[in-house]
C-alpha positions in Angstrom: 0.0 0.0 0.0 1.2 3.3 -1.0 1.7 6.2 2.1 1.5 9.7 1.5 2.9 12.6 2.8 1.9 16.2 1.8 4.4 19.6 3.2 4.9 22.7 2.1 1.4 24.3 4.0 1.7 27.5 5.8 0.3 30.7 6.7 0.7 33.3 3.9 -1.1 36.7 2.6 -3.5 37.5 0.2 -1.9 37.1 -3.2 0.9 35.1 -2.8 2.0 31.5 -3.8 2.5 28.5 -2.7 4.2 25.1 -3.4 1.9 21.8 -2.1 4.4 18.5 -2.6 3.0 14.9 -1.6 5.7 12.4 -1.7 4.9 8.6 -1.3 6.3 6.1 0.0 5.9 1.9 0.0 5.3 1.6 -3.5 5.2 3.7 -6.7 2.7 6.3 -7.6 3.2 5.6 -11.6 -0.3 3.4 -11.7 -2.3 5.9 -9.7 -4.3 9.0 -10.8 -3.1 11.7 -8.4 -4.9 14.8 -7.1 -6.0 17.1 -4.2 -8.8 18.0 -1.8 -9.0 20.5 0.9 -11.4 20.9 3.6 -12.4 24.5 5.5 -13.8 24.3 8.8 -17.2 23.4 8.7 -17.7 22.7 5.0 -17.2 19.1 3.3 -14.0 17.8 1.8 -14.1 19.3 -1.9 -12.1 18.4 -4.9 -9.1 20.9 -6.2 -6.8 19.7 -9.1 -6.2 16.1 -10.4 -3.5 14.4 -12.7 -3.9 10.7 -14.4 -1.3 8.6 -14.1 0.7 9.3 -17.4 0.7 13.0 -16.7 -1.3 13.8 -19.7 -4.6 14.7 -18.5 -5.8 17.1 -15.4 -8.8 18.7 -13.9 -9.3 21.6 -11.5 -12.3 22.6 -9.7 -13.5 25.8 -11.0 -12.9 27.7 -8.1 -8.8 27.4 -8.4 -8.6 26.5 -12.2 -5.8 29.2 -13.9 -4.1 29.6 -10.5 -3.6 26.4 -9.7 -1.5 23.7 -11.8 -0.9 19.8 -10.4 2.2 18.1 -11.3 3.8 15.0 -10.9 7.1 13.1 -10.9 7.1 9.5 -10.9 10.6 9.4 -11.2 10.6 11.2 -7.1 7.2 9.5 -6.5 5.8 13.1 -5.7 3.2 15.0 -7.1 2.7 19.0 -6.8 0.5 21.5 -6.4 1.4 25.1 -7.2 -1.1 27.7 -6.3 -0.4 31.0 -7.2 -2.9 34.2 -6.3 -4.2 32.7 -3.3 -7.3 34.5 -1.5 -8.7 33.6 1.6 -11.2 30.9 0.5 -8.4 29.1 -0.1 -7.9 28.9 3.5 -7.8 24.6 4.0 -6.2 21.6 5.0 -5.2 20.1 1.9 -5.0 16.5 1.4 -3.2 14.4 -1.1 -5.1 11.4 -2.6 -4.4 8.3 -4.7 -7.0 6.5 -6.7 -6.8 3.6 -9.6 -9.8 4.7 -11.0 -12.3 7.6 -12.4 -13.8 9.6 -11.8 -11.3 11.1 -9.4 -13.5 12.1 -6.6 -14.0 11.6 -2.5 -15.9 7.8 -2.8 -12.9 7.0 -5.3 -9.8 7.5 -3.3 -7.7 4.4 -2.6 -5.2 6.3 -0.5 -5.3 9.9 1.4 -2.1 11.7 3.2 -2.9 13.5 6.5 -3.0 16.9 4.9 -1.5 20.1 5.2 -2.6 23.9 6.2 -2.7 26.5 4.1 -3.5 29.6 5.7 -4.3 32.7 3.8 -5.0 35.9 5.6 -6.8 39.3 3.9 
């Protein structure tokens, strides 16, 4: 089973960018689609960004899609998540997820990391 492990979370301002890296561990990431959710306080774990396993194909929410861009790296069993622009909505803990099939949503996920915070204040 494949463990992941997301870092790079912290508390930032209004505007400014951030690097989200999940690195696995146990076994390789190369037969997974690989995304992120987040979850605010008192709302339900939504969907962010998503990449399929060859790297060709990803989807964003609406709410983050042309600030945010996924990535991966099979080769360092990591996957990334650059947000640029951030506001305070994007204030969440941001989990990293693993899934062998699609759709890539919450009731798909093989595998989630423990998550990270992102903080962003006005």
């Amino acid at each position: 089973q494949v463990q992941l492990v997301e870092s790079g979370g912290r508390l930032v301002q209004t505007g400014a960018s951030l690097r989200l890296s999940c690195e696995a561990s146990g076994r390789t990431i190369s037969n997974y689609h690989m995304g992120w959710f987040r979850q605010a306080p008192g709302k339900e774990r939504e969907f962010v960004a998503r990449i399929s396993w060859s790297g060709l194909s990803t989807s964003y929410a609406d709410s983050v899609k042309g600030r945010f861009t996924i990535s991966r790296d099979n080769a360092k069993n990591t996957v990334y998540l650059q947000m640029n622009s951030l506001k305070p909505e994007d204030t969440a803990l941001y989990y990293c997820a693993a899934s062998t099939v699609l759709p890539f949503n919450k009731y798909s996920i093989d595998v989630w990391g423990q998550g990270t915070q992102v903080t962003v204040s006005s």
